[in-house]
C-alpha positions, 0 to 999 in steps of 0.5 A: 809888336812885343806890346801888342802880344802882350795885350792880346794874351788876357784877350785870348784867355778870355775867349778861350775861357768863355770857348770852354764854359759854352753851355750845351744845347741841352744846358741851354734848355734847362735854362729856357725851362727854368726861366720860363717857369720863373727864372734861373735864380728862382727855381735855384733858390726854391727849396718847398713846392706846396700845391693845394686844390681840389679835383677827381680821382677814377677808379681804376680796376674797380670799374663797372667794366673792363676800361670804364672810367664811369666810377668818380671820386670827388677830392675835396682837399688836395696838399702836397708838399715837395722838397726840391733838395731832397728826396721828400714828398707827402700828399694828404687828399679828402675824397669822397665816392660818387657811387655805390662805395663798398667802403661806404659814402662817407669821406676819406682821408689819404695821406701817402709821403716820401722821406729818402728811401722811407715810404709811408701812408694812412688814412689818420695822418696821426697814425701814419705806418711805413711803407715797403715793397714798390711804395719807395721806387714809386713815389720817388719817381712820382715826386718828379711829376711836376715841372718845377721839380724837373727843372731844378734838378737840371740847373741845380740838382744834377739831373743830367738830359741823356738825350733829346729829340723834336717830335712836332712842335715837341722837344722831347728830353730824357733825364737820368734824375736820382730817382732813375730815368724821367722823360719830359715833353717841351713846348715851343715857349719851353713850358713843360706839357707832361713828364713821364717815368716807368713803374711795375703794376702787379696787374698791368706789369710794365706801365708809363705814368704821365702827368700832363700840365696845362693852364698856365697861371702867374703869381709872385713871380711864378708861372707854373700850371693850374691843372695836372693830369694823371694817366697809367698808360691811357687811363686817366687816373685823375684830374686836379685844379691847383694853386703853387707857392714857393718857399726857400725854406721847409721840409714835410719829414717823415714822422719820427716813429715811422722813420725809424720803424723797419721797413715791413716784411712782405706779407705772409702768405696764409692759405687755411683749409676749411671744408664746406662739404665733401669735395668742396674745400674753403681756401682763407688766411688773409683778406681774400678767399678761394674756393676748391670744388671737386669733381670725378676728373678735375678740380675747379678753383674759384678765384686767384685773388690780392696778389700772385704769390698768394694765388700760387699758394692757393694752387698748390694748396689745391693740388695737395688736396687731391692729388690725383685730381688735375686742377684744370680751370680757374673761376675767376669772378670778375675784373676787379684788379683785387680779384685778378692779380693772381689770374698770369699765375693761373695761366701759367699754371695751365689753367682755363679761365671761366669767366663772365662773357664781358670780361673775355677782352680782359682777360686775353689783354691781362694775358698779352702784357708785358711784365719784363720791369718785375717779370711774373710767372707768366713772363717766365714762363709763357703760355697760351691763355684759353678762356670759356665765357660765361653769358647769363649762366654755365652748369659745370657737372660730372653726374654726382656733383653740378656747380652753376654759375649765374651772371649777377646782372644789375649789380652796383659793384661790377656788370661782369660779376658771376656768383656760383651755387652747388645745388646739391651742397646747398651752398652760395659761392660770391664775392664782394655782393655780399661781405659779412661784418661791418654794418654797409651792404650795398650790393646785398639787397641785389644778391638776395633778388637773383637767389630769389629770382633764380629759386635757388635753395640755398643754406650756406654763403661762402663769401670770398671776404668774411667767414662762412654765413647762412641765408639768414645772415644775408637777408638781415644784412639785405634788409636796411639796403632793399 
């Protein structure tokens, strides 16, 4: 009896051992993940994922209209480098517009990288600057929107599944990873469909960025997706055929320079007065303009461009202008997210926004988002928004002082666009038709023909990019583009 005990001891540790290493359903996931990307061991000892491909890209925000995804870039070269161990990533696209570019029709270059808590960019990847602001949190979560990325930090980075569900055929994982929380959709032969993680947009306020995988392909072992997906909420952002390599070995480091230059202040916020006329004020400093219009019982401001903290100052700027004047509506010249990240702060400020009739949806559902990631002023501070849509043209007036504005119809940059025209002032208010400096002017020749076709008699253009130009200026720039 005593011998049996003591056979029966090693074979109990044993079955206690094993009782106590037994993998988690959520353990034995991962695992499937990993071996149905190219086993376990593989993805372990994988330490540099390169994509490279080509694909498009759309232009979000900057559309024809409101949610149109017409707007194509053709993205001739696409690398991206990903180190698996650590906190590094670096993309480098060409991608050249298919459509009327204000940057022109030439190529660009766009390199966008990662390097630990150091985010950095550029169009010359020799001159490469650093980063600050949301670039950091953003591209972190990013470097998580690939399946192979995902699956090695569950069996070998020490991502943690949080949670998991079935909806469907779907087993649906939320990961707790470094770079915070990653939501991941499985299939039922355990490929990965989409990862999803959380972002702020200064426009959109809280969103979900989503990549979706499909067409898996088999090379040297590997079976990872040729084709990726981009979406914010459910705007496709871009779509990229790939080819996947693997190396135990290589990092794409942040250059030197920029990894030990500080991390950039945020910009300054300049806001330089200038007056046009009597009552009629141009509101500079930084790459976007505003403009003040005067009458007997309130102020117009014309724009609420770039960013909320720039808008903000330009309200207040306004209102020290002429205090005794309510500043009451907002101009706001069409969607383009440059040209209306300021618009919460004008709603939250009171003011009504006079837009152009199809950016009245817009309008309403930029006013309806959630901000509660990076709460704005409006999310603060909660108010109703009232909008006045503009068809083909409005007269705002008091008797002294007339401010028109015109729908700029057939214009290649926006169909929603409103210029505005102060007859007695002889004065133009337009933004992006026409931008003095620089030799490509696309949209001007369109400008110039509803001056002509409306018969206005104009002297000075106020362009909400640039300085203040004549008629002259204009004409010359229309010329090469007619």
């Amino acid at each position: 009896m005593r011998t049996i005990t003591r056979l029966a001891l090693p074979v109990l540790g044993l079955l206690l051992a094993a009782a106590c290493t037994r993998l988690t359903p959520e353990q034995l996931l991962a695992q499937d993940i990993a071996e149905a990307l190219g086993g376990v061991d593989r993805v372990k000892a994988a330490r540099l994922l390169t994509l490279e491909g080509t694909g498009r890209q759309y232009n979000l925000g900057q559309d024809l209209r409101p949610g149109l995804a017409d707007q194509t870039f053709t993205v001739s070269a696409y690398i991206r480098e990903i180190d698996l161990s650590r906190h590094r990533m670096r993309t480098t696209l060409t991608r050249t517009p298919n459509f009327a570019y204000f940057q022109g029709p030439q190529a660009q270059t766009q390199v966008q990288g990662i390097d630990a808590m150091v985010a950095y960019g550029g169009s010359d990847p020799a001159k490469l600057t650093r980063n600050g602001g949301a670039a950091v949190a953003d591209r972190r979560a990013e470097r998580f929107h690939h399946p192979l990325v995902v699956a090695w930090a569950l069996v070998a980075g020490g991502a943690k599944v949080t949670a998991m569900r079935t909806d469907g055929a779907e087993r649906i994982l939320e990961v707790e990873t470094d770079a915070g929380p990653v939501t991941m959709a499985v299939g039922a032969d355990a490929r990965p469909l989409r990862v999803e993680t959380r972002a702020a947009h200064p426009n959109l306020g809280d969103v979900v960025m989503t990549t979706t995988f499909s067409n898996y392909q088999e090379a040297n072992g590997w079976r990872l997706p040729a084709t990726l997906t981009t979406r914010v909420d459910d705007f496709t952002t871009g779509e990229y055929t790939l080819t996947s390599r693997t190396a135990e070995t290589g990092s794409p480091e942040a250059p030197p320079a920029v990894a030990d230059a500080p991390e950039p202040a945020p910009p300054t916020v300049n806001v330089a007065v200038e007056q046009v006329a009597p009552g009629v004020w141009f509101l500079a400093g930084q790459s976007h303009h505003s403009v003040v219009v005067a009458f007997k019982d309130r102020l117009v401001l014309v724009e609420a461009p770039q960013s909320e903290a720039r808008s903000l100052a330009v309200i207040a700027k306004a209102r020290e202008l002429q205090p005794a004047t309510p500043l009451t509506h907002l101009v706001m010249s069409h969607h383009h997210f440059d040209h209306s990240t300021g618009l919460r702060a004008a709603i939250a400020e009171g003011l009504t926004v006079v837009t152009h009739e199809g950016n009245d949806a817009f309008v309403k559902a930029m006013a309806a988002r959630p901000f509660t990631r990076q709460p704005d002023a409006l999310a603060k501070a909660a108010k109703a928004v009232t909008v006045e849509p503009v068809g083909a043209s409005r007269t705002i007036s008091d008797g002294t002082r007339t401010l028109e504005l015109h729908h700029v119809t057939g214009n290649p940059h926006s169909e929603t666009m409103l210029m505005a025209w102060l007859p007695k002032e002889r004065v133009l208010i337009e933004v992006d038709a026409f931008s003095p400096g620089g030799t490509y002017h696309p949209y001007a020749a369109n400008l110039l023909a509803h001056i002509e076709r409306l018969k206005l008699k104009v002297d000075k253009i106020v362009p909400l990019h640039g300085g203040i130009v004549t008629m002259q200026d204009l004409m010359a720039a229309a010329k090469p583009a007619a």
